[in-house]
C-alpha positions as CSV (number, residue, x, y, z in Angstrom):
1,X,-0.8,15.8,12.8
2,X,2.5,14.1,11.1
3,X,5.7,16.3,11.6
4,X,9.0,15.4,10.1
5,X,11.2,14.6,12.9
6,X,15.1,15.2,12.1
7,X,16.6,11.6,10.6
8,X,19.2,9.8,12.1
9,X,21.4,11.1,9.4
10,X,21.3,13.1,5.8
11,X,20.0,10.5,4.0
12,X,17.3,9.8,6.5
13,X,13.7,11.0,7.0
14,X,11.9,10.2,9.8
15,X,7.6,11.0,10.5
16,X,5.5,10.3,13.5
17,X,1.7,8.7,12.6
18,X,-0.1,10.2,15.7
19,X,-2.6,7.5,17.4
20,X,-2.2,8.0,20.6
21,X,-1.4,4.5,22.6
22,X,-1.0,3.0,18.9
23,X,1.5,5.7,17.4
24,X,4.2,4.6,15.6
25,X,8.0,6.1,13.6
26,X,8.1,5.9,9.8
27,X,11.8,5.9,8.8
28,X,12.9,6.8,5.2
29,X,16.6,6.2,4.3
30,X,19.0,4.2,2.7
31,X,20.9,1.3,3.6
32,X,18.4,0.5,6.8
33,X,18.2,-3.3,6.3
34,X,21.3,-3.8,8.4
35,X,20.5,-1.6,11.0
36,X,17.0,-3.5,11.6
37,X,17.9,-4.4,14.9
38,X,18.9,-1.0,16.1
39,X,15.4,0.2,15.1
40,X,13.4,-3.1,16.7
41,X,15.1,-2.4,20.3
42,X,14.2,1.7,19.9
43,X,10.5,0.5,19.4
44,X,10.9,-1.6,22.5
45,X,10.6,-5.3,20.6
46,X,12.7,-7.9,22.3
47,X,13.2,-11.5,22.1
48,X,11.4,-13.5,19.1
49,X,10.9,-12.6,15.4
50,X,9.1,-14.2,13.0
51,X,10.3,-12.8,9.6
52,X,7.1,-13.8,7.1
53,X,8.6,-13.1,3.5
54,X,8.3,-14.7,0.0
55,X,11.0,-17.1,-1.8
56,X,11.8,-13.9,-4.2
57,X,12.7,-11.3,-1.1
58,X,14.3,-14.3,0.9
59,X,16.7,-14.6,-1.6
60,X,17.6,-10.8,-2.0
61,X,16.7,-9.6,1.9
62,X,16.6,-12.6,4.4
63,X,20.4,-13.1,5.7
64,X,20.9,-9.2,5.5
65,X,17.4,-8.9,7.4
66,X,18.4,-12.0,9.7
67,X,21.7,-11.5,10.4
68,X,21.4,-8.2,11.7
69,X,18.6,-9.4,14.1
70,X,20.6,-12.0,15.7
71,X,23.2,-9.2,16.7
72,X,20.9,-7.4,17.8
73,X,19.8,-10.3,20.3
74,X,16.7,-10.9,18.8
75,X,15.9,-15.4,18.2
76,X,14.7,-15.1,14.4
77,X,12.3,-17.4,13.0
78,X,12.1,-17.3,8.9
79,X,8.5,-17.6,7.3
80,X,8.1,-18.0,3.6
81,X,4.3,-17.6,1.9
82,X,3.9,-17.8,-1.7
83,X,4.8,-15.2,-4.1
84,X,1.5,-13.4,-5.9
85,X,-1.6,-12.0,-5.3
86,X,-3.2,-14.9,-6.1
87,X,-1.9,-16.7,-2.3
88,X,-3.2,-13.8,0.0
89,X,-5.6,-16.0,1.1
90,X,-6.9,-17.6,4.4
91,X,-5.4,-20.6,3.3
92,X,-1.9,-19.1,3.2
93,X,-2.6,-17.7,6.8
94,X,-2.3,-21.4,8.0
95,X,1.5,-21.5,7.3
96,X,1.9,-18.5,9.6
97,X,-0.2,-19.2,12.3
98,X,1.1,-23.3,12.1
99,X,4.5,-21.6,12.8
100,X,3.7,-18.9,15.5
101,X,2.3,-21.7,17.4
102,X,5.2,-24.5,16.6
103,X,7.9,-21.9,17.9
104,X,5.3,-21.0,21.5
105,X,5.3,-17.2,20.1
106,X,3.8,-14.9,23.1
107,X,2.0,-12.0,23.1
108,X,5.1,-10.3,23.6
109,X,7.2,-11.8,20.6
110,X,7.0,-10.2,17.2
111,X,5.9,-10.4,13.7
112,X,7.9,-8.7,10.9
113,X,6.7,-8.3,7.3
114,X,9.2,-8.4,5.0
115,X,8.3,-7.8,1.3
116,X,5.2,-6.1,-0.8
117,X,1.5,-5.2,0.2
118,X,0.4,-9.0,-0.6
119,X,3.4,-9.7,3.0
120,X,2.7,-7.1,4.5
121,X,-1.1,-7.5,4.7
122,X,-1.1,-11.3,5.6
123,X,1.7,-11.0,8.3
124,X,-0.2,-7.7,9.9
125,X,-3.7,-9.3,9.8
126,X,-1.3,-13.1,11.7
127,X,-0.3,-10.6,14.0
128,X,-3.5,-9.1,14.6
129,X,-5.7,-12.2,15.3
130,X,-3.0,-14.3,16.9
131,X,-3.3,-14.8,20.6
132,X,-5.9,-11.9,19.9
133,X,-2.7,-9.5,18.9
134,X,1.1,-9.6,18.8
135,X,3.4,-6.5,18.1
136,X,4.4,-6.3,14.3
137,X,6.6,-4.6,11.6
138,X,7.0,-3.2,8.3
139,X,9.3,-3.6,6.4
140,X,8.2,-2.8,2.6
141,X,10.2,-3.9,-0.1
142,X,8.8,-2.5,-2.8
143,X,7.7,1.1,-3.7
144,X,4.1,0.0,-3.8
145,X,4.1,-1.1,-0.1
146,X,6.8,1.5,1.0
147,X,4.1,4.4,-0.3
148,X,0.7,2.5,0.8
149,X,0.1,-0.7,2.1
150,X,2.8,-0.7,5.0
151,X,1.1,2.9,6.4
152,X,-2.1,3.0,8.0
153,X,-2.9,-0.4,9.9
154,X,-5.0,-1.9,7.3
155,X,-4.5,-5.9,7.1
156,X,-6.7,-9.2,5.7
157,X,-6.9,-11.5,2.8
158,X,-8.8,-11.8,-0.5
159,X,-11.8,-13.6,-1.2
160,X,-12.6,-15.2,-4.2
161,X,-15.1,-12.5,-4.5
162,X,-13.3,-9.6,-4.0
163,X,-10.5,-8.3,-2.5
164,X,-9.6,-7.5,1.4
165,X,-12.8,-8.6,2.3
166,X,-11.6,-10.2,5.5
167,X,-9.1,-8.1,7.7
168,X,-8.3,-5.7,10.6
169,X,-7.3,-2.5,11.3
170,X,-4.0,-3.1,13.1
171,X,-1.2,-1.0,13.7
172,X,2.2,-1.8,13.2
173,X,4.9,-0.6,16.0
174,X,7.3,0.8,13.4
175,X,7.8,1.0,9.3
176,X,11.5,0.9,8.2
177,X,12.2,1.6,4.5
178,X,15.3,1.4,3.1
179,X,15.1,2.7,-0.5
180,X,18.3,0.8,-1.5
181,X,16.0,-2.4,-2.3
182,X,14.1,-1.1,-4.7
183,X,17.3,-1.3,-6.9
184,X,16.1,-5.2,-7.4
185,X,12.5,-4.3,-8.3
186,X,11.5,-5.9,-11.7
187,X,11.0,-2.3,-13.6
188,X,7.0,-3.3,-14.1
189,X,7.0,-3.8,-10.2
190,X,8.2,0.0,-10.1
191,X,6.1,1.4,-12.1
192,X,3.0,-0.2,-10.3
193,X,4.6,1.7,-7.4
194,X,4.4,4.9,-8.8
195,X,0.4,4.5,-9.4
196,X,0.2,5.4,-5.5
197,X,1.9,8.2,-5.5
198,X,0.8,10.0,-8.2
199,X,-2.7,9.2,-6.2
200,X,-1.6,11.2,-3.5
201,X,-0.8,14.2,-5.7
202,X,-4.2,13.9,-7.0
203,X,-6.0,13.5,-3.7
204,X,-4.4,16.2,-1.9
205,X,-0.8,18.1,-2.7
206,X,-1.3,20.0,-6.4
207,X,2.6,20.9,-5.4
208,X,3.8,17.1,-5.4
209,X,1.5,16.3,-8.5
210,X,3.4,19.4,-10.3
211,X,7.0,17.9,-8.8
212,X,5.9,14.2,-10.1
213,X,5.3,15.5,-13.5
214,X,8.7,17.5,-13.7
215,X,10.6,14.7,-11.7
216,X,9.2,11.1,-12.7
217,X,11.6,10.0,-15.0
218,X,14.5,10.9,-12.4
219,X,12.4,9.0,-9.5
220,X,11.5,5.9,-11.8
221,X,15.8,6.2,-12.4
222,X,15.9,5.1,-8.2
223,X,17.3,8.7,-7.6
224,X,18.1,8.7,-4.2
225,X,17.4,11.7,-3.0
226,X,13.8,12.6,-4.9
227,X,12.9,8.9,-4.0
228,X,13.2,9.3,-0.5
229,X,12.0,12.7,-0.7
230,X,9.0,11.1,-2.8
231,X,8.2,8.4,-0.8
232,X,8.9,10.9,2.8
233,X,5.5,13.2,1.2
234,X,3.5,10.2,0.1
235,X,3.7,8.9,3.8
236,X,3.1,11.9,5.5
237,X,-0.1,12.7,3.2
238,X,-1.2,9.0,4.1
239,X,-0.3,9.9,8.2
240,X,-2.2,12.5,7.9
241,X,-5.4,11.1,6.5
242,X,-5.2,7.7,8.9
243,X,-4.8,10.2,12.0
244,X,-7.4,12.2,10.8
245,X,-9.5,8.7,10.3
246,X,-8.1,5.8,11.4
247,X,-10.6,3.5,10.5
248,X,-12.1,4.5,7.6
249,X,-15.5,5.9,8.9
250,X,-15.5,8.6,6.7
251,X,-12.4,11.0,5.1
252,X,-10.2,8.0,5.0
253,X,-12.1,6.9,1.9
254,X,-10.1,9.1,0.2
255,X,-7.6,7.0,0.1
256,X,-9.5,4.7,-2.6
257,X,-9.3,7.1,-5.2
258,X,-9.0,4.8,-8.2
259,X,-9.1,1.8,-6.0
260,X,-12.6,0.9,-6.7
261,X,-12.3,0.3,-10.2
262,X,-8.7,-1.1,-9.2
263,X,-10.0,-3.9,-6.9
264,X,-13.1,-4.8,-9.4
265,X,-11.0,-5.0,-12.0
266,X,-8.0,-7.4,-10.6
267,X,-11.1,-9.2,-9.1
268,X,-12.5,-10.2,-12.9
269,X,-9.3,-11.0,-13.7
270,X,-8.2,-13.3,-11.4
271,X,-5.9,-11.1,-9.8
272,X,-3.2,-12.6,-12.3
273,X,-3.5,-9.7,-15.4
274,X,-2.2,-6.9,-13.6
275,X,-0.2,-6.1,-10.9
276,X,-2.3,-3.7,-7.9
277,X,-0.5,-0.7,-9.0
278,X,-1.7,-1.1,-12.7
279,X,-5.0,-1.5,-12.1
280,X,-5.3,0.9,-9.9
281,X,-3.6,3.5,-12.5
282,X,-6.8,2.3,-14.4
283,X,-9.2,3.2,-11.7
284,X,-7.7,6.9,-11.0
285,X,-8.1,7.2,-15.4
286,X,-11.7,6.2,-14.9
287,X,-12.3,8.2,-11.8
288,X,-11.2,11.0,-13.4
289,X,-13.2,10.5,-16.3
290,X,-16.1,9.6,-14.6
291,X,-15.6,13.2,-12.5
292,X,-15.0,15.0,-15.3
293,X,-18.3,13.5,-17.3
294,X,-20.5,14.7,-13.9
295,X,-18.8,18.3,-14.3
296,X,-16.4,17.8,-11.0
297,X,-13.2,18.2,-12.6
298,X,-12.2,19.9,-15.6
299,X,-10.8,18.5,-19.3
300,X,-7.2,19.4,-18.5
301,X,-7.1,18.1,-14.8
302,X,-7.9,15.1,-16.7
303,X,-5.7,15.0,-19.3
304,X,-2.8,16.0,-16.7
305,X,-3.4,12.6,-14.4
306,X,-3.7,10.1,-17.4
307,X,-0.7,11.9,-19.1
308,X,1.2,11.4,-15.6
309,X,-0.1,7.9,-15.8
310,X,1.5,7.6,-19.8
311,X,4.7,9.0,-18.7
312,X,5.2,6.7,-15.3
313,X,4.6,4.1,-17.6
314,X,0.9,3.0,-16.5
315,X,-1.9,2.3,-18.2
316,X,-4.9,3.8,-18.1
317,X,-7.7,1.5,-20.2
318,X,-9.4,-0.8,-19.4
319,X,-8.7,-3.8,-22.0
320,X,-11.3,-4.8,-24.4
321,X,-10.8,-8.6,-23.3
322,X,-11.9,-7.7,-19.9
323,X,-15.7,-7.3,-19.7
324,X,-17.2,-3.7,-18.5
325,X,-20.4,-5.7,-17.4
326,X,-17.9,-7.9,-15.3
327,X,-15.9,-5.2,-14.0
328,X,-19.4,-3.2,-12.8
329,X,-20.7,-6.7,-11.0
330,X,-17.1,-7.0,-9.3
331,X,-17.7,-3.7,-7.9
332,X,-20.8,-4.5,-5.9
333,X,-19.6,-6.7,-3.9
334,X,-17.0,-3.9,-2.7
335,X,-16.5,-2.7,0.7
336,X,-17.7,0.8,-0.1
337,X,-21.0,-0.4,-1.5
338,X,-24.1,0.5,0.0
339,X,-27.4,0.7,-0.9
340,X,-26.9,-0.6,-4.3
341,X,-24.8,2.3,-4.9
342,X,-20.9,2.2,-4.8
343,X,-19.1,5.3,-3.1
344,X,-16.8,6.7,-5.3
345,X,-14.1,9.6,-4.6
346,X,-14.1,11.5,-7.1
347,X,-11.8,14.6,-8.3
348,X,-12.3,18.3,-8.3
349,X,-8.8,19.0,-10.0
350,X,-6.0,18.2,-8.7
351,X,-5.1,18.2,-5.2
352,X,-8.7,18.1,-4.1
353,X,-11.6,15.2,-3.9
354,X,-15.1,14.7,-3.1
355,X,-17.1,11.8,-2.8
356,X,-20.4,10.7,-4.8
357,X,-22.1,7.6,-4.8
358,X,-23.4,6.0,-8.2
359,X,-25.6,3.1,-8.9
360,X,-23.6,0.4,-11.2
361,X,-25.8,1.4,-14.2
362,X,-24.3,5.0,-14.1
363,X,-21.3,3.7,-14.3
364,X,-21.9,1.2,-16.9
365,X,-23.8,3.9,-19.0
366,X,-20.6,6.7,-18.4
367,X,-17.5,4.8,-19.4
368,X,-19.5,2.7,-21.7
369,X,-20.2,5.5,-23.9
């Protein structure tokens, strides 16, 4: 299981996900960008890093990120993807591997994702496939990716059908978050963040759902302290799941709470309407629903998550432009479907989930009434 290891300082908080040969730090602080390279030679990375980014974090992160490698020792190579959902694509792979192989990376050189989950996911799934695996990094730049996307191995691309339907479970050699960047985050960017949190209240820690609801408008302020301690839990709840099930064979699963009708629904929409963390405030609303309507969780449970929702500034309808009928077909197509049923996790209150699988028609019929 995680443990909280003692950080390098006050203001730093450090977690172990236990894999065996693949284990890796998680380490929580602030002002960690310009100690990168400290971090990189503790993990045992030497000599070349390609530092995949977008033009946006490039601008606010790249010389800091850079800078620091170079005295360090480390022969950094910038590369820049588009910015947006829209460009995690196999198409946007190309630019990473085309570089990779112009600079002769080796198996031993490095990959390091700087930015979001849309980054994060494309550099980890360059790293995994190039020359069959390369050692890689996280660094998340925004709360979104420094809560969920950066822990747990999980890498690929979109389809035009859906989303992460191509990828690998890879593991990175270290996550570094440094809560100090999330200081340039767009305020819609950190709300979106918050979705995943509060999903990890729901899913398993009543205590850190009860904290969230006394505490989010001081975390959604960037209060040092309650963010790190905020973002510390949300890791060690996701370390603890991915040890647990690394792969996603089973438990894992529960991780998707809200994701399936997250995923459908920024599928039908082009992945341009809402950012990830918005839709999948949406899909925890209608999960909860939905569990509520097959007697799994109670009226209030309910009301607590989409009022948490409301008050981190998320919404929690789906809008009537967007097509219910749509949203159901997008869902099909999902990687949890099976059978023509969709596996769903549903609540049983909060802090504590099941799962239940439902044919598209019951789901049509329950949140179209």
């Amino acid at each position: 299981m995680s443990q909280r290891l003692t950080g390098l300082d006050k203001t730093m908080q450090s977690l172990n996900v236990n894999l065996g040969d693949r284990s890796y730090p998680i380490h929580i602080g602030a002002g960690n960008l310009p100690r990168i390279g400290e971090f990189l030679e503790q993990a045992g990375l030497r000599g070349k890093v390609a530092v995949v980014t977008n033009p946006t974090v490039a601008q606010l992160c790249l010389d800091t990120v850079g800078n620091a490698l170079e005295e360090s020792g480390f022969a950094v190579t910038p590369v820049l993807i588009p910015d947006g959902e829209e460009y995690k694509t196999v198409k946007s792979l190309q630019t990473i591997y085309d570089c990779l192989i112009a600079q002769r990376f080796e198996r031993k050189s490095c990959v390091l994702a700087l930015g979001g989950g849309v980054v994060g996911d494309m550099a980890g799934f360059a790293a995994a496939t190039y020359l069959r695996g390369v050692p890689y990094v996280q660094v998340p730049t925004t709360l979104l990716a420094q809560v969920d996307s950066s822990v747990g191995g999980k890498t690929g691309v979109n389809h035009a059908d859906g989303k992460n339907l191509i990828g690998a479970f890879y593991q990175p050699r270290l996550v570094l978050i440094d809560v100090s960047v999330l200081r340039t985050l767009p305020r819609r960017e950190l709300c979106a963040g918050l979705a995943e949190v509060i999903k990890y209240g729901v899913i398993e820690d009543a205590q850190f759902f009860r904290l969230l609801e006394q505490e989010i408008a001081a975390i959604a302020r960037l209060d040092e302290d309650l963010l790190i301690e905020t973002i510390a839990t949300s890791c060690a709840i996701k370390a603890r799941v991915v040890e647990v099930d690394e792969r996603e064979h089973d438990y894992r699963a529960v991780l998707n709470f809200g994701h399936t009708i997250g995923h459908a629904l920024e599928a039908v929409t082009g992945y341009t309407q809402f950012l990830h963390g918005e839709a999948v405030a949406v899909g925890m609303a209608k999960a909860a629903l939905l569990s509520t309507r097959y007697g799994f969780c109670d009226a209030e449970s309910l009301q607590r998550v989409v009022q948490l929702l409301a008050n981190a500034g998320l919404p929690s309808e789906i809008p009537g432009d967007v097509s219910l009928t749509g949203v159901i077909q997008a869902m099909e197509v999902d990687k949890k479907a099976a059978g023509g049923k969709i596996k769903f996790v549903m609540c049983e209150g909060i802090g504590k989930t099941r799962f239940h699988w439902l044919a598209p028609s019951e789901i049509l019929n329950t949140l179209g009434t």
